[in-house]
Rosetta silent file (secondary structure, phi, psi, omega in degrees, C-alpha in Angstrom):
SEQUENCE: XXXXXXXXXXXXXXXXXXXXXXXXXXXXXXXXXXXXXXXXXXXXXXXXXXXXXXXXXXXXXXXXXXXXXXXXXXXXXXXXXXXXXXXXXXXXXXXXXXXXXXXXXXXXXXXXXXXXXXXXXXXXXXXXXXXXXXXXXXXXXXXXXXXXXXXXXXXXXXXXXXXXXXXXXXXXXXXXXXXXXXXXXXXXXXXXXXXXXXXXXXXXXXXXXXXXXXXXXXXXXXXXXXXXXXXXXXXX
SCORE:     score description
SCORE:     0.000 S_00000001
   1 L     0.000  126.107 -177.151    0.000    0.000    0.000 S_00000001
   2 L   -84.617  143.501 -177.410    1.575    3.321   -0.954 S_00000001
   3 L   -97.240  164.690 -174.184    1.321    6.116    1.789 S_00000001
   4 L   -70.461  138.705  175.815    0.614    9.573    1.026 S_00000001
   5 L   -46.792 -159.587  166.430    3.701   11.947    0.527 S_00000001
   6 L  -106.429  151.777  159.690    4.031   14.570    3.332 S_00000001
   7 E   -93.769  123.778  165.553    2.657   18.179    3.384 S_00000001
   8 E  -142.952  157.319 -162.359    3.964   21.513    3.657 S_00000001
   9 E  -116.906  124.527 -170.093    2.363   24.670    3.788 S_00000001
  10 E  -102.610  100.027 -155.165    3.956   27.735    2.573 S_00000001
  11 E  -100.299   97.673  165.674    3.337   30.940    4.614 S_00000001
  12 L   -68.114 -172.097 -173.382    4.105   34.086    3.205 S_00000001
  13 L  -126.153 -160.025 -161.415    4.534   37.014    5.234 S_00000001
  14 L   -50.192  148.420 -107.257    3.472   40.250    5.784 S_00000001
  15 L   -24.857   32.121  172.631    2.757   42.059    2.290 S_00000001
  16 L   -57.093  171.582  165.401    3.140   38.785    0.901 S_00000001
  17 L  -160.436  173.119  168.395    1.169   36.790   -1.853 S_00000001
  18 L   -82.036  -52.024 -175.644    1.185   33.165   -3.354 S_00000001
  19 L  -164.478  133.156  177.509    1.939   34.233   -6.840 S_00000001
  20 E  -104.352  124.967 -172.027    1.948   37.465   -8.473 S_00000001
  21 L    33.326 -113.693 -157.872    1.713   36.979  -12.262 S_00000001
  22 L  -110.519    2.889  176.116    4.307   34.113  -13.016 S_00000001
  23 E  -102.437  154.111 -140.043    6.360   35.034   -9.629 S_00000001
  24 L  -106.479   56.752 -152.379    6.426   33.096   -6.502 S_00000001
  25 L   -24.301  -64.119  155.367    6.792   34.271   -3.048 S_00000001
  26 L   -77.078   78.942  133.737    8.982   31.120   -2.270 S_00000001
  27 L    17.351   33.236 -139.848   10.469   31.514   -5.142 S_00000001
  28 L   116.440  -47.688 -175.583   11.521   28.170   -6.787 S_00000001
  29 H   -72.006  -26.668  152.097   10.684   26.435   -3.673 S_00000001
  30 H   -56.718  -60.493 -140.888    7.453   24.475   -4.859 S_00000001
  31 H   -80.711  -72.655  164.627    9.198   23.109   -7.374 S_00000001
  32 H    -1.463  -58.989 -145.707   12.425   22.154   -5.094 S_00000001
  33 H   -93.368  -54.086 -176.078    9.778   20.147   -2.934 S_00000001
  34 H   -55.912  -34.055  172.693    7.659   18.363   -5.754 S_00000001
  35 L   -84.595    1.716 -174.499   10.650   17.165   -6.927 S_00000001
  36 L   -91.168  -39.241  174.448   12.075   16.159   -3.340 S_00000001
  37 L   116.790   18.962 -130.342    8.415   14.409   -3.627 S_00000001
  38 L  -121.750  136.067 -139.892    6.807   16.406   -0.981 S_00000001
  39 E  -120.769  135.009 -179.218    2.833   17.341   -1.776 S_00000001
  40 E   -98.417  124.048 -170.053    2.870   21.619   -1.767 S_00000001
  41 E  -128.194  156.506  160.890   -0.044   24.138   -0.290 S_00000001
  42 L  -156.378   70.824 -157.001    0.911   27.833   -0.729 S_00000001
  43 L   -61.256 -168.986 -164.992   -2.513   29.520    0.574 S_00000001
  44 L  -140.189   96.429  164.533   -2.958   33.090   -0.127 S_00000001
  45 L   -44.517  165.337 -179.431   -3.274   35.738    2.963 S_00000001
  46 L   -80.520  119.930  177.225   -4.806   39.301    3.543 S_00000001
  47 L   -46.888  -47.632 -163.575   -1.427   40.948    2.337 S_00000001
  48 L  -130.440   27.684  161.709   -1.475   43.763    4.794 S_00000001
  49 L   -70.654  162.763  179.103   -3.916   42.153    7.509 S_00000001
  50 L   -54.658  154.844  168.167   -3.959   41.535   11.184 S_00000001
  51 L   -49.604  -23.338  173.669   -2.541   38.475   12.543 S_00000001
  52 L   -86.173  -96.628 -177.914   -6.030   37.231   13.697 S_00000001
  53 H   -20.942  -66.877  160.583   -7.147   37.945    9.957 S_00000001
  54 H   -26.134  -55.574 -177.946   -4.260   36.296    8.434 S_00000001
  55 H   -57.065  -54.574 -152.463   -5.083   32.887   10.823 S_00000001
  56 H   -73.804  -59.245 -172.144   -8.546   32.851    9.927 S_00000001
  57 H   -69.814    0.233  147.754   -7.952   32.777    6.256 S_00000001
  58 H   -76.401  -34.489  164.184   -5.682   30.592    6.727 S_00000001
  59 H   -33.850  -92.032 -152.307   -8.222   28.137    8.546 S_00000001
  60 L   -41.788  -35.858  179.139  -10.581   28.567    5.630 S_00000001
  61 L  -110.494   27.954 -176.218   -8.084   27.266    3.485 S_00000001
  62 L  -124.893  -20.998 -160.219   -6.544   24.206    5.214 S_00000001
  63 L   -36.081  -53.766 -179.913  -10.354   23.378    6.554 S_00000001
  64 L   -58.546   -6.524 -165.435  -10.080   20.679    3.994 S_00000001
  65 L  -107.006  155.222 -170.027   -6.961   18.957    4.502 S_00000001
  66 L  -127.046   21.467  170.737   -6.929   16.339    7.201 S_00000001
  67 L    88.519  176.905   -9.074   -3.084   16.371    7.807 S_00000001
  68 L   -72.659  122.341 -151.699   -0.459   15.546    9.290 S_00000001
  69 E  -107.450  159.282  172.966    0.430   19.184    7.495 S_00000001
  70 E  -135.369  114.406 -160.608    4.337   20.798    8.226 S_00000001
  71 E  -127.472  111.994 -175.344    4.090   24.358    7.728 S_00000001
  72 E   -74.956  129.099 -177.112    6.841   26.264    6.439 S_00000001
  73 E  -142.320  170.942 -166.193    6.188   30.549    7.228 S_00000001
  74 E  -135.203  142.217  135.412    8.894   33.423    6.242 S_00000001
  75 L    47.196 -145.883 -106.451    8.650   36.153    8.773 S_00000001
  76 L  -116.761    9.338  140.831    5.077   37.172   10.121 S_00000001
  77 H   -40.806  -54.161 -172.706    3.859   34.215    8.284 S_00000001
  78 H   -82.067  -11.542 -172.375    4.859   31.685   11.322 S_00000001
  79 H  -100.843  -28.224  171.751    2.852   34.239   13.823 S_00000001
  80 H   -55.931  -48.992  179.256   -0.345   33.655   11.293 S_00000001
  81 H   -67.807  -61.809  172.598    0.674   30.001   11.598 S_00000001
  82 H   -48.086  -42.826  151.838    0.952   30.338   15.545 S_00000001
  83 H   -22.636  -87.316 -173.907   -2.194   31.784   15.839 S_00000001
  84 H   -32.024  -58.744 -152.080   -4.215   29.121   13.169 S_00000001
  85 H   -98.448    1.999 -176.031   -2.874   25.934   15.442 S_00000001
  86 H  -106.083  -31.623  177.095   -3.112   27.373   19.348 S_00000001
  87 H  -118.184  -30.296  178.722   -6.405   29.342   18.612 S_00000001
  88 L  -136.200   60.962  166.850   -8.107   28.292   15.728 S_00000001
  89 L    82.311    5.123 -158.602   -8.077   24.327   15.541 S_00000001
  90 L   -71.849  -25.174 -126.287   -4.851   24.126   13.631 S_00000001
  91 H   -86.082  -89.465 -120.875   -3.222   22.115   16.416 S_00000001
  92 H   -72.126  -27.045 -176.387   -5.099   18.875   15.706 S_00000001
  93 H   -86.126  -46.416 -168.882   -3.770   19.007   11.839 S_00000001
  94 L   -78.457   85.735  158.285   -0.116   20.079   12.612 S_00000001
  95 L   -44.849  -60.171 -146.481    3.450   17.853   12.773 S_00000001
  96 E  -145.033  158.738  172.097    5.659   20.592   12.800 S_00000001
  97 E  -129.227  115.932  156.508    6.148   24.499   12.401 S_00000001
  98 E   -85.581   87.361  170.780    9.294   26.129   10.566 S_00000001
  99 E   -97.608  135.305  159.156    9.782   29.539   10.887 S_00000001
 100 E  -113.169  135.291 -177.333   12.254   32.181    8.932 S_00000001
 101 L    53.440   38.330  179.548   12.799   35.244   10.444 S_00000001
 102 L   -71.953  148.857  177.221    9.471   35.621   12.329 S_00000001
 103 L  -108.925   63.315 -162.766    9.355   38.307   14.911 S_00000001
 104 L   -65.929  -17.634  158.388    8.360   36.058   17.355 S_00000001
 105 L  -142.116   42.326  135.321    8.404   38.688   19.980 S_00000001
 106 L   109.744 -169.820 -178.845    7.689   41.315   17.967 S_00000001
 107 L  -152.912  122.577 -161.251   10.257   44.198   15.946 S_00000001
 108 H   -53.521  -28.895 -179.079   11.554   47.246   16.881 S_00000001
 109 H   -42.586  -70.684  153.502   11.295   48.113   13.160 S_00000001
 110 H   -51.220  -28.303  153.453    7.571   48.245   13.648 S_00000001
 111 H   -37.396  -46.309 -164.305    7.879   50.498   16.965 S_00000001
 112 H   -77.415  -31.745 -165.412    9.690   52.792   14.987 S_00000001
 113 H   -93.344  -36.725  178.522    7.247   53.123   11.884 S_00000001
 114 H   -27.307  -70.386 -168.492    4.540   52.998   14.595 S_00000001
 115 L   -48.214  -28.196 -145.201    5.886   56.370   16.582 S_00000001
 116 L   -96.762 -174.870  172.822    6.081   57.898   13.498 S_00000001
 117 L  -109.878   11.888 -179.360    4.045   59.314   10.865 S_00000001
 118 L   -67.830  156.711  177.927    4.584   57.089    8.055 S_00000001
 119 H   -63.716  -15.263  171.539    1.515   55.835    6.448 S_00000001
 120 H   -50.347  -56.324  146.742    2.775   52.129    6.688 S_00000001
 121 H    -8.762  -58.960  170.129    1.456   52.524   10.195 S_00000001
 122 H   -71.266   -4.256  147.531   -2.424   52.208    9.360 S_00000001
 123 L   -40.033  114.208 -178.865   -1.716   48.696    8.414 S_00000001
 124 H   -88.005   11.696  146.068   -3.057   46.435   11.150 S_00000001
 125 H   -39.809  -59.219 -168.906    0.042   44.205   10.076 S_00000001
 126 H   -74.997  -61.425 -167.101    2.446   46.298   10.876 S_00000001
 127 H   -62.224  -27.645  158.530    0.870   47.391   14.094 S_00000001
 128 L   -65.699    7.666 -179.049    0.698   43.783   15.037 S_00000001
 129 L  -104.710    7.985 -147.702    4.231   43.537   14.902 S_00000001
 130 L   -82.236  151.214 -177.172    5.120   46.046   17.634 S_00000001
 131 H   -78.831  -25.236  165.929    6.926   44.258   20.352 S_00000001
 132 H   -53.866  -31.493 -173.530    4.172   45.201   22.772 S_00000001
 133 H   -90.986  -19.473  173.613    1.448   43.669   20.750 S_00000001
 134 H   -73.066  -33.940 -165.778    3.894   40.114   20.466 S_00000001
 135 H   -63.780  -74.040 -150.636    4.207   40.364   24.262 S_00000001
 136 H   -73.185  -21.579  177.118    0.879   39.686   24.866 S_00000001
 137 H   -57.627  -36.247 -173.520    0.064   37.541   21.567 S_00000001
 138 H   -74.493  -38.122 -169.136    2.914   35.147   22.905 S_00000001
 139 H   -70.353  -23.208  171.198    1.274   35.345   26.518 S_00000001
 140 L   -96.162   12.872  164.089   -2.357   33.844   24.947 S_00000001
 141 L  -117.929   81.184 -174.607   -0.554   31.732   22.081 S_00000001
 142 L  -106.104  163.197 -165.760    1.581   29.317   23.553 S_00000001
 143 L   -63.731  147.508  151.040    3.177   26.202   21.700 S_00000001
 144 L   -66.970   82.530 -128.157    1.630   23.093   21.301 S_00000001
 145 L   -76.284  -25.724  159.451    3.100   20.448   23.126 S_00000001
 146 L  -105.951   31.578  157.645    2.628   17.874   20.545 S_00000001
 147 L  -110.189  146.263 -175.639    3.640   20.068   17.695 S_00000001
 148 E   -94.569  126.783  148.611    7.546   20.436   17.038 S_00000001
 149 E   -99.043  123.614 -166.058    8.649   23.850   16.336 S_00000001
 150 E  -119.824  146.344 -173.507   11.514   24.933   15.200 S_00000001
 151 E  -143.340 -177.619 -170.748   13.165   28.009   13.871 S_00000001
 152 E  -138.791  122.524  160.698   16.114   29.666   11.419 S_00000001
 153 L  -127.878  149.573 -150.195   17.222   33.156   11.866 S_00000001
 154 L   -92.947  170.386  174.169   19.072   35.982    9.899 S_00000001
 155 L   165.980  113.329  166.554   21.896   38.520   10.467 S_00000001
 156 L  -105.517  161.946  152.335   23.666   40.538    7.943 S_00000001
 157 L   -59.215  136.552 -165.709   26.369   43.464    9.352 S_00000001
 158 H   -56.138  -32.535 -174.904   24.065   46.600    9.380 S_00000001
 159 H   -38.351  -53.594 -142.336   26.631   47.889    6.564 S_00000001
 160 H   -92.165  -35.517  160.240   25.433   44.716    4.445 S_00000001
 161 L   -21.814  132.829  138.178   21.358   45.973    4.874 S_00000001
 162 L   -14.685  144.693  131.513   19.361   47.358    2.036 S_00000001
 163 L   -15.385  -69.163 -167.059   19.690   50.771    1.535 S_00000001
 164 L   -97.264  -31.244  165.766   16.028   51.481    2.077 S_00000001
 165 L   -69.054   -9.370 -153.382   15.499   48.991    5.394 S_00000001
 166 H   -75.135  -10.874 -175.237   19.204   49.932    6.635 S_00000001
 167 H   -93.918   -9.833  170.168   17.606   52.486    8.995 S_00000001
 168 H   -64.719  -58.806 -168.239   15.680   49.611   10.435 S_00000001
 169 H   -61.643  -70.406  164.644   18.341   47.364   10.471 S_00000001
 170 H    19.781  -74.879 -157.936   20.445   50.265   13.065 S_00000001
 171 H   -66.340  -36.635  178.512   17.791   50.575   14.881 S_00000001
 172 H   -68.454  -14.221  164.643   16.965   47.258   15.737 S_00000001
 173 H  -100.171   20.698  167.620   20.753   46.638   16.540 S_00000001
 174 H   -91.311  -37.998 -173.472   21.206   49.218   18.917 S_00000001
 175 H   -95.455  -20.119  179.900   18.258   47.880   21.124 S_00000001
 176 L  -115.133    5.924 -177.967   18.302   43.666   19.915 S_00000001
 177 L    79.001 -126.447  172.240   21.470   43.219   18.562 S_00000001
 178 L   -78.267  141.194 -179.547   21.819   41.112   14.991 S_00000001
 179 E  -162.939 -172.664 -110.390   19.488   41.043   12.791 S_00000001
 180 L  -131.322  -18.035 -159.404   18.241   40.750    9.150 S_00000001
 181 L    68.715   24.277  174.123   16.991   44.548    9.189 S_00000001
 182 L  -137.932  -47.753  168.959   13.713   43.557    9.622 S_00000001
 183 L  -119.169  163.282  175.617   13.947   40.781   12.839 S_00000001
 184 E  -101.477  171.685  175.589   16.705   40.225   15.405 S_00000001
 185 H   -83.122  -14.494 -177.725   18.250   37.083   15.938 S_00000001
 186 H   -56.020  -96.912 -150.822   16.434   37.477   19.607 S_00000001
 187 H   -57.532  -24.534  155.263   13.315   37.580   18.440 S_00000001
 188 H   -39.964  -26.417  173.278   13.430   35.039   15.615 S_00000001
 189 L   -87.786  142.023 -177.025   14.139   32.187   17.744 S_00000001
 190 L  -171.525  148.276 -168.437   11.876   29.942   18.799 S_00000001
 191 L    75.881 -147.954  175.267   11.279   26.177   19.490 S_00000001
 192 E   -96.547  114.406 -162.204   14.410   24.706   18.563 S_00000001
 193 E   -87.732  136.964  165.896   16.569   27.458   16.768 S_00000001
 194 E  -114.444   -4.272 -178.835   18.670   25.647   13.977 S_00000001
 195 E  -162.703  166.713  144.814   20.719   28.443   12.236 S_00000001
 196 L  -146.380  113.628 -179.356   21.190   31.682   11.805 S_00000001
 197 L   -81.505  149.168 -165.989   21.823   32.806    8.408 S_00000001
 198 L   -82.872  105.086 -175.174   23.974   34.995    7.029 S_00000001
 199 L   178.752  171.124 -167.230   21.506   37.089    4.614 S_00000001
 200 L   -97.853 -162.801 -171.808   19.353   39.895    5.229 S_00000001
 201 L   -95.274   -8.103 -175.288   15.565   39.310    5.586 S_00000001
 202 L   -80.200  -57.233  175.037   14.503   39.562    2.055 S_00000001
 203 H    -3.471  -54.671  165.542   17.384   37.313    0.996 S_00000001
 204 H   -46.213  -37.620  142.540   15.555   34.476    2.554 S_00000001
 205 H   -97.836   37.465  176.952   13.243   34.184   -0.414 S_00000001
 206 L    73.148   32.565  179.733   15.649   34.743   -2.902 S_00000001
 207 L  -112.542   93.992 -158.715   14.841   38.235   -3.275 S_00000001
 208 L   -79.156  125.920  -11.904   18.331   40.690   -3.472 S_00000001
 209 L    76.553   -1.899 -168.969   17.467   44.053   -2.652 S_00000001
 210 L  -102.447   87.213 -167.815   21.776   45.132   -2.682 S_00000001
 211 L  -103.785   31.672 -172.253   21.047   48.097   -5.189 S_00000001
 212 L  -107.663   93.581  166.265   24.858   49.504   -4.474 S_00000001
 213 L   -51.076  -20.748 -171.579   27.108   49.756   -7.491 S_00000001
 214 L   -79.637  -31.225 -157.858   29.581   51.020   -5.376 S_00000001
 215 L  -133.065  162.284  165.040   30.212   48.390   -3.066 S_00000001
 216 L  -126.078  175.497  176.440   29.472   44.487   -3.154 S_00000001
 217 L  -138.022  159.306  171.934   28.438   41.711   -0.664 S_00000001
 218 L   -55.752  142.957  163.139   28.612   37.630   -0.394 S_00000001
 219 L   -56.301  157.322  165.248   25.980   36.163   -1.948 S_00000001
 220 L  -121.827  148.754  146.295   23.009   33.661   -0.292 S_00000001
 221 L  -143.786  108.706  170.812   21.748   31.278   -1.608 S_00000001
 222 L   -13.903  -61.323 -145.313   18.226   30.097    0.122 S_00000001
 223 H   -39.343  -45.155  161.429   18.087   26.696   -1.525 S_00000001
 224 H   -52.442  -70.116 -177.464   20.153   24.543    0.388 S_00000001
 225 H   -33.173  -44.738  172.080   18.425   25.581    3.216 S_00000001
 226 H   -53.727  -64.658 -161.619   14.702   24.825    1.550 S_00000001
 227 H   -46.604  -52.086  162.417   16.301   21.592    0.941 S_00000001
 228 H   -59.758  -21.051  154.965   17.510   20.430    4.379 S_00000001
 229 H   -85.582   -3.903  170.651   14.299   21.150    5.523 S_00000001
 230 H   -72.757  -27.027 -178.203   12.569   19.249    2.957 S_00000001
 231 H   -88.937  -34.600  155.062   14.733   16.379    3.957 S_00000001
 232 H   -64.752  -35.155 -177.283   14.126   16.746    7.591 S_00000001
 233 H   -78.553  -10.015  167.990   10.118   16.587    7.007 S_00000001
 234 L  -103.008   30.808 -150.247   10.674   13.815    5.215 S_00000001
 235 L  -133.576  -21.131 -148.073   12.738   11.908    7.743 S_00000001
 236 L   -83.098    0.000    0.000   10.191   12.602   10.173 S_00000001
């Protein structure tokens, strides 16, 4: 009797999508898995919604599946995910959770656009990402004791940052130390932390953002990384 492959569920993050014309948030990374043999979901979130929005519409579109699902999330993706299996039923569905970069207790980055007057602010993403609003989301979400979670986090030298996030990246390493210019390595960990990579936060889905003619940086490349976790969920 053949058994069913495994599942993994592909969480974009905050002004994320599944696929914008023929591009991919994870980038590459369905295909990497179908051919690893690994059965692919990559639902498709409120782009710039709350974390409670995000979960629910996540719900709606896992209702159907009856599991055991391993759910992959890039940055505010994995708090959408956290949500879905501690509050809304996800738990029962769920091996494992893999988060990159997540701001699992929140990002100074959003403090900062908070205080401020940019218009990014009226997003109730971004205001869910404040480290105040993660305090208490962590104290009424707590892990699942029979889900494993695990997590990978980022850290470029602020030097090495985007251009246009590098005032992020600063900030967040004056008050959290390294980080990605979007997350710290603090707040990214969670579960069992297995890396922290050297790439900025876009980097992680193969997206380069280093728009300096002047100067260069090492390269990333994601893939390996997709891969050893495709090879752990299937070991599992």
């Amino acid at each position: 009797m053949m058994t069913a492959p495994p599942t993994i569920v592909l969480i974009h993050g905050l002004f994320g999508f599944r696929k914008l014309l023929w591009l991919e948030y994870f980038q590459g990374v369905r295909q990497l898995y179908e051919s690893m043999g690994l059965r692919t979901l990559a639902p498709s979130l409120p782009w710039a919604g709350s974390i409670d929005q995000r979960a629910r519409a996540l719900a709606r579109q896992l209702a159907t599946e009856s599991g055991p699902l391993h759910l992959l999330a890039h940055s505010m993706g994995g708090l959408d995910a956290r949500r879905w299996i501690t509050l809304q039923g996800g738990a029962n569905k769920t091996a494992s959770l893999t988060t990159l970069s997540t701001p699992h207790h929140g990002s100074p980055a959003a403090d900062l656009v908070c205080r401020g007057l940019s218009p990014v602010r009226l997003f109730a993403g971004v205001r869910d990402l404040t480290t105040s609003k993660l305090q208490a989301f962590n104290a009424e979400t707590p892990n699942h004791p029979d889900i494993i979670y695990r997590s990978y986090c980022a850290a470029r030298p602020v030097a090495e940052h985007p251009w246009i996030v590098r005032r992020h990246g600063r900030y967040i390493q004056q008050i959290e130390g390294d980080n990605d210019a979007q997350v710290s390595v603090k707040s990214g960990s969670w579960g069992k932390h297995i890396a922290t990579l050297p790439c900025d936060h876009f980097e992680l889905i193969g997206r380069n953002f280093w728009f300096n003619p002047l100067h260069s940086r090492s390269k990333f490349d994601p893939m390996p990384i997709y891969q050893d976790i495709g090879n752990w969920i299937l070991q599992q």
